[in-house]
Every structure is written in structure tokens, then in C-alpha cells.
C-alpha positions, -999 to 999 in steps of 0.1 A, spaced: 252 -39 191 262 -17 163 252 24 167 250 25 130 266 24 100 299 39 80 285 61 58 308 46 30 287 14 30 251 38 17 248 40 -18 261 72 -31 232 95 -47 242 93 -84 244 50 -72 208 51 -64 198 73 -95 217 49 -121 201 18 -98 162 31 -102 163 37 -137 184 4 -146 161 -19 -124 132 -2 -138 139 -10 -169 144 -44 -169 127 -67 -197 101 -95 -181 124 -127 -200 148 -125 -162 171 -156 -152 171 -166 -120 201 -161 -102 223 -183 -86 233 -169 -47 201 -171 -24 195 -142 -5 182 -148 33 154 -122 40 145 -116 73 109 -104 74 99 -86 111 61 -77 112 46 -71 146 14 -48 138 -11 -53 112 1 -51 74 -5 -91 67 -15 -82 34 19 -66 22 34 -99 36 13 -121 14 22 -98 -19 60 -99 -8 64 -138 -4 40 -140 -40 65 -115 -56 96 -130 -39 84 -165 -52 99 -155 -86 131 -152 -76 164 -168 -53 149 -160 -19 151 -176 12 123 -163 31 122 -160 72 85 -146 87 89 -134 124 57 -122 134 26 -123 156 4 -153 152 -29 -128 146 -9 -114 118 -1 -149 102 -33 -161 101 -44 -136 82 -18 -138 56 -32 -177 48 0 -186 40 16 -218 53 42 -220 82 68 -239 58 67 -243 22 72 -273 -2 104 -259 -15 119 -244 17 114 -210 3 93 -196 38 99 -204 72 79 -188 99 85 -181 139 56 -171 158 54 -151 192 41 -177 214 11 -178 237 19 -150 271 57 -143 256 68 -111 254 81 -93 227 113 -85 243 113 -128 249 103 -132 218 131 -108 200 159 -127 222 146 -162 211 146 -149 177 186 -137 182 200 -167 158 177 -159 129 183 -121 130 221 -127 131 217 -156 101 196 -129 77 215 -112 45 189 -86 45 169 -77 75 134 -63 67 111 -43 88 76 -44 71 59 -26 99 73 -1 129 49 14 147 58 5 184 79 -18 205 109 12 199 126 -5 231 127 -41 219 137 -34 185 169 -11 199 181 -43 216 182 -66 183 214 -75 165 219 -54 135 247 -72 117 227 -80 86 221 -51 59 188 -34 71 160 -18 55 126 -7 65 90 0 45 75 35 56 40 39 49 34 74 68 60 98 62 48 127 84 44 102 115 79 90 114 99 119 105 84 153 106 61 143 142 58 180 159 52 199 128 25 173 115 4 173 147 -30 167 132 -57 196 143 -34 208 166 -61 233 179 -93 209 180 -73 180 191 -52 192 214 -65 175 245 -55 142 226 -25 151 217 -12 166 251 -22 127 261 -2 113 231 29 136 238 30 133 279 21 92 273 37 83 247 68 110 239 77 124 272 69 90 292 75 67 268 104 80 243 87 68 214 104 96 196 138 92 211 138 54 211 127 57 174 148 77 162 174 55 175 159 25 160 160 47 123 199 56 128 208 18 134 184 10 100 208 10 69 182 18 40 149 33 36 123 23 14 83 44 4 59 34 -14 67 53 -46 89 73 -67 68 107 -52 69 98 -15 108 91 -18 113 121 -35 90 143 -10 110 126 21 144 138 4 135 166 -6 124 177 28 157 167 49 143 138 69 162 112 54 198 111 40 191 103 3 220 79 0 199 58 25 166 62 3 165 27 -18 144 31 -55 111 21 -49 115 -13 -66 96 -34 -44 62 -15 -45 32 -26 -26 11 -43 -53 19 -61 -86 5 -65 -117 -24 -91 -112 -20 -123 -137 -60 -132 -136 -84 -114 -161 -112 -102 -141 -133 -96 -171 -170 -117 -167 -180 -142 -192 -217 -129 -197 -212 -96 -188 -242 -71 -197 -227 -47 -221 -260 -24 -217 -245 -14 -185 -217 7 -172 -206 -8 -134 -184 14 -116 -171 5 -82 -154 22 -50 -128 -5 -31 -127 -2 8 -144 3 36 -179 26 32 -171 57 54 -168 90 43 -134 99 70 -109 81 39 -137 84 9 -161 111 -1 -192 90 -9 -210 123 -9 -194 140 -37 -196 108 -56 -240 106 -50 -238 144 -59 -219 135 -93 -247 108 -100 -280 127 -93 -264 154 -116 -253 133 -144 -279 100 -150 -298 122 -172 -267 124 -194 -258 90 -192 -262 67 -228 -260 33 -203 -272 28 -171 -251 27 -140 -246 1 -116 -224 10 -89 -208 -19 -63 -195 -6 -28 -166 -34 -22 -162 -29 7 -180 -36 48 -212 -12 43 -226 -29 74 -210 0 101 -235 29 117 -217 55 95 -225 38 62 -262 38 67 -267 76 54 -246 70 24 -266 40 14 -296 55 18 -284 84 0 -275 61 -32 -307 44 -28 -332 75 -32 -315 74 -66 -325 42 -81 -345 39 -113 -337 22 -147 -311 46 -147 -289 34 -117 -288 7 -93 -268 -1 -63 -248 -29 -50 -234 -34 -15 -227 -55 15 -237 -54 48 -201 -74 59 -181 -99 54 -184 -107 17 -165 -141 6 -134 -143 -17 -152 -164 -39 -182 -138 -40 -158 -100 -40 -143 -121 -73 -171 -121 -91 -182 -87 -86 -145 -76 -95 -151 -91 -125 -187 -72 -135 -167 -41 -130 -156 -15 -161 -138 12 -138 -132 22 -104 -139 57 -93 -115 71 -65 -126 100 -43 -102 100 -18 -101 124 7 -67 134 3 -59 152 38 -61 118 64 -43 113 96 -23 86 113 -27 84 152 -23 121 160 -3 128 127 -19 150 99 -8 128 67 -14 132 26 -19 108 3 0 107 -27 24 128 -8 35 114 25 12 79 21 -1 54 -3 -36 45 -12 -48 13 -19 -61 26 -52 -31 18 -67 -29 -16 -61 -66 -22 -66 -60 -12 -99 -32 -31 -110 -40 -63 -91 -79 -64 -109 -65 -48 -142 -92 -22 -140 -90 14 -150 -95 43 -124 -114 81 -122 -89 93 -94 -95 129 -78 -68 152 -93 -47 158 -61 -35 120 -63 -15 119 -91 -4 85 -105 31 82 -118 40 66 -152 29 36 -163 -1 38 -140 -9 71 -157 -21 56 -183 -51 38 -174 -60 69 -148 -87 97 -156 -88 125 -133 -113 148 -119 -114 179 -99 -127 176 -61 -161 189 -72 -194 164 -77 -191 188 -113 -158 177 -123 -165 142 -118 -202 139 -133 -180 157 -162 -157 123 -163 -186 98 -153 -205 110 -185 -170 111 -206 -162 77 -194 -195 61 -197 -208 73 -228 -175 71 -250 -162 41 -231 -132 52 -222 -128 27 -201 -125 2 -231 -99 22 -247 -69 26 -219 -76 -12 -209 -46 -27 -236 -19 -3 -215 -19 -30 -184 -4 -51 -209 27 -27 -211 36 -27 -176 65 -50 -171 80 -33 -144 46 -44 -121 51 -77 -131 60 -102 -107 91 -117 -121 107 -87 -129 97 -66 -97 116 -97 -84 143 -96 -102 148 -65 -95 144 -62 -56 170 -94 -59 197 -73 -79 194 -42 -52 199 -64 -26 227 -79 -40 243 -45 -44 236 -33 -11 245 -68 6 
């Protein structure tokens, strides 16, 4: 087992500079190339639905797909254990294996990868240290603050400090997370973030050597191909929607039922607003009720109380003119203060490129170019955003930055492909 790499094999800084703006630029007419790359994907945790976007991206391209993960993962990506072509291949944990049995069965596949990809770490430090990194390397990071900056991100250090004096004697001092992590990281060749502004924020920081920070070519979502526009669609009304689960600990559904009772008066169409997401839970009852003391002809409301059908979340996907976005930008990740849009993602970004629809984002997200474009912002103030629901509704704004999605190449699938498949290639 290797301890790491010769820092001669990273891509030098001006490398990776040239590399994300060449890839970046790349036109959507792409050739497919002729050497198959063999990608190993390891996911033990919980992101199935970054594995089903990587295997539809990765489709457009030479790839030779391997999925090592937990069946409980797999069956949630509803993908199939082989495909037609002999593109994907999967190996499942079986029933009462370990993961340490499971990691030495998978030996020959981990040694037969060109690229070795780490989807998900969050645990099982010890079994990872013991697999064979002789293929190139690279891991996705989705919490910054959590995997590199751990004592001085503590989250509520002061009102959680019971729990984290748990988390630090069980899991640090008793475990070695951190030690056995950071050994895992050393042995990693590349690192990859969500974005341009979480790669740059790492860097910038120190916690990462920059020549082992890849462009963020492979993001998390892709330009979706279906137009989710409805075929009788009641122009007379504005519908606005707010993706994910209805709790006010990621989303500030308060601020949003402030910026309505303030603004229907103003409105020139009536709003509908749809809550897509599980509004069934104990802490979504007051925020429904809250919505609902505000119906008239001037607003109605649309939710679920669970589970809603594919075939069902389409349709109302497809009613919708423009999401709104309150996030609530301080979050944590087990007993790590993280921010999103600065050391994590949210899944605003992909909701709005996979769905085509346009966005009112709270100001302290900022979307980078070309999602900029079809992005209105508002302050973190039921004000500013009444402000934007008015602005948008009334002048339907919403209508006008709707032809940008058809000038984003580089979310397309072919070419977000094509060019995951060239850095590869160069970092093979």
C-alpha cells in the first residue's frame, strides 16, 4: 500500500487553471473518444442520487463504469446491476458481510480501475486505509468544514457542547476518525467540490494543496433535456414552488408566508404556491397552517402529506413558473457548523437546471455564471422578497430569463462528459 503520492504526478496550479477554463469551454458537437476509461465508483453512505446523475452523464461518453456499494444505496438509485452495453457493472455488500470483507473481496476491481472514485466518505476511515491505491484517485466533498477545518467549525460550540464532548471522546479520541481520515485524504490523489466557489474557498483557506484541487467539471446536476412546461397551463396564475423537505432547520418557510401576507395585495395574478417536498412530518404542521390562514382568490396552497409519485412531482414541476429559495444559509453537518454556497451545495442548483425553471435565491447564495442568469435575488428579509415576488409576478420576469437555459452548454450532458473524460485522461 502506497502512503501517497510524488508530488510531480498533481497537476501544477497554472495546469489546472488552463484545464478549467479549456474544458469549460468546450462546444456541445463532442466526438467520442476512443480509450475507455475504467471508473471505479465507491459509495457506502447515502448519496444514491449523485450516482444515478453520474452514470446518466457518463453515458455520453467512453466509460467503463464499476458501482461498489451497499445494496440500500442501489436500490435507490433504480438503476440496473448490468447494462445492455456493458457500460455498468455493480458489486453489492452482501447479506451479514462486513465492510472490511467486503473491501478485500472487492481487491481485484480496485486494482483493475483507471480512476478510483470516492462519491461518499463519511465513515469506515479504517477500511478505506487498507484498500489498494494503485489507480489515480479522486474524491467528491460535499462539506468542506467537516472534512478539513473540524475543531474550528465545531457547531454551537457553547449550546452543544455536551454533544460534542460525546462526538470528540467517541468518535475522535476513541475512534481516530480524524487521524484515520486524514490518512485516508493523504493517500487520495485529487480533490473535487461542488463548484468553482467552494474549490476556491478550500484553497484559499490552506486545507488542500491546490495542485490536488481538480476544476469542478463534473458538477452535481446537469442541464435537464425534458421541457417541464404544462400543455394547458392557466396563464391567469403565477405558481411558485419551494423543492425539499418542509422544515424550517434548512428553509425559512416563515419569511417566505411573511413575504406573501405583505405582498398579495400588490400582486396583478394570483399565486399558487406547491411545497415539493414530504409536508407530512410534526414540524411542517405550523407552516401549513400558517400558508393556509392566507387563502383567498388571491393565493392558494399546494402540498403533500408524503410520499408523492414520480409520475405525480412531474406534473406539478411542470405547473411551475419559478422557484423561490430561502435557504437558511448557516446549516450544520453532524457537529460541524457548515455554509452553503461557501463550504456546501444546495440542491437549488440542480433543481433548477434539471426542471429548466428560474429561481428567487436569498442574496447570500450566490450563483456563479451561467446560472446567474436565470437567478433573482433577495435580501434575508420577508421585505426584500415580497419586493421580488411582486417584480417577478407582475412583470413576468420569469418569462423573460427562461431562453438563457438554452445557452448553457457546459451543463449539458455530452459535454460535461466530454469533459470529465479529457481530465481524466490527463490525470491518468
Amino acid at each position: 500500500m502506497q502512503s501517497g503520492r510524488d508530488s510531480s504526478r498533481l497537476l501544477p496550479s497554472k495546469s489546472t487553471i488552463n484545464m478549467a477554463v479549456n474544458v469549460m469551454s468546450q462546444s456541445s458537437e463532442v466526438r467520442v473518444e476512443d480509450k475507455t476509461v475504467h471508473l471505479v465508483v465507491l459509495e457506502l453512505h447515502y448519496h444514491a442520487e449523485l450516482i444515478k446523475t453520474l452514470y446518466e452523464i457518463l453515458q455520453c461518453s467512453n466509460f467503463k463504469i464499476t458501482l461498489v456499494t451497499l445494496p440500500s444505496v442501489f436500490k435507490k438509485t433504480a438503476l440496473p446491476t448490468t447494462s445492455d452495453d456493458g457500460q455498468l457493472s455493480v458489486y453489492l455488500k452482501k447479506d451479514k458481510e462486513s465492510i472490511s470483507d467486503f473491501m478485500g473481496r472487492m481487491d481485484p476491481v480496485f486494482r483493475s480501475a483507471d480512476i478510483l472514485y470516492f462519491n461518499t466518505i463519511r465513515h469506515y476511515w479504517r477500511e478505506l486505509n487498507e484498500l489498494p491505491f494503485v489507480a489515480t484517485s479522486m474524491i467528491r466533498i460535499h462539506n468542506a468544514h467537516c472534512d478539513f477545518a473540524r475543531f474550528s467549525h465545531l457547531h454551537r460550540p457553547v449550546i452543544n457542547s455536551l454533544g460534542i464532548l460525546s462526538h470528540l471522546i467517541r468518535k475522535v479520541l476513541i475512534g481516530r476518525e480524524w487521524k484515520l481520515k486524514a490518512q485516508v485524504f493523504e493517500k487520495i490523489d485529487y480533490f473535487m467540490f461542488a463548484n468553482q466557489t467552494i474549490s476556491d474557498y478550500v484553497v484559499n483557506n490552506g486545507w488542500v494543496d491546490q495542485r490536488k484541487v481538480l476544476p469542478p467539471v463534473l458538477p452535481f446536476g446537469y442541464l435537464g433535456e425534458k421541457e417541464y412546461s404544462a400543455d394547458q397551463k392557466d396563464t391567469n396564475t403565477v405558481t411558485i414552488a419551494i423543492t425539499g423537505k418542509v422544515t424550517n432547520s434548512k428553509k425559512d418557510f416563515n419569511q417566505v408566508f411573511q413575504a406573501l401576507e405583505a405582498c398579495l395585495d400588490a400582486l396583478d395574478y394570483p399565486i399558487r404556491l406547491v411545497l415539493l417536498g414530504n409536508a407530512g412530518q410534526k414540524h411542517a404542521k405550523s407552516i401549513i397552517r400558517d400558508f393556509k390562514s392566507i387563502e383567498s382568490d388571491k393565493f392558494s396552497l399546494d402540498y403533500s402529506e408524503g410520499y408523492v409519485p414520480s409520475e405525480v412531482f412531474e406534473e406539478k414541476v411542470a405547473a411551475v413558473d419559478f422557484f423561490i429559495a430561502p435557504i437558511q444559509v448557516d446549516t450544520h453537518f453532524r457537529k460541524y457548523h457548515e455554509v452553503y454556497g461557501k463550504s456546501k451545495m444546495s440542491g437549488i442548483e440542480n433543481d433548477i437546471l434539471i426542471y429548466r425553471k428560474p429561481s428567487l435565491v436569498v442574496s447570500q447564495y450566490r450563483m456563479s455564471e451561467p446560472l446567474d442568469r436565470v437567478v433573482g435575488y433577495f435580501d434575508p428579509t420577508p421585505d426584500s422578497l415580497a419586493s421580488k415576488i411582486v417584480e417577478w409576478t407582475n412583470n413576468r420576469t420569469f418569462e423573460k430569463v427562461q431562453s438563457a437555459f438554452d445557452n448553457m452548454d457546459s451543463y449539458k450532458r455530452d459535454v460535461i462528459a466530454h469533459n470529465f473524460y479529457k481530465l481524466c485522461r490527463e490525470i491518468m
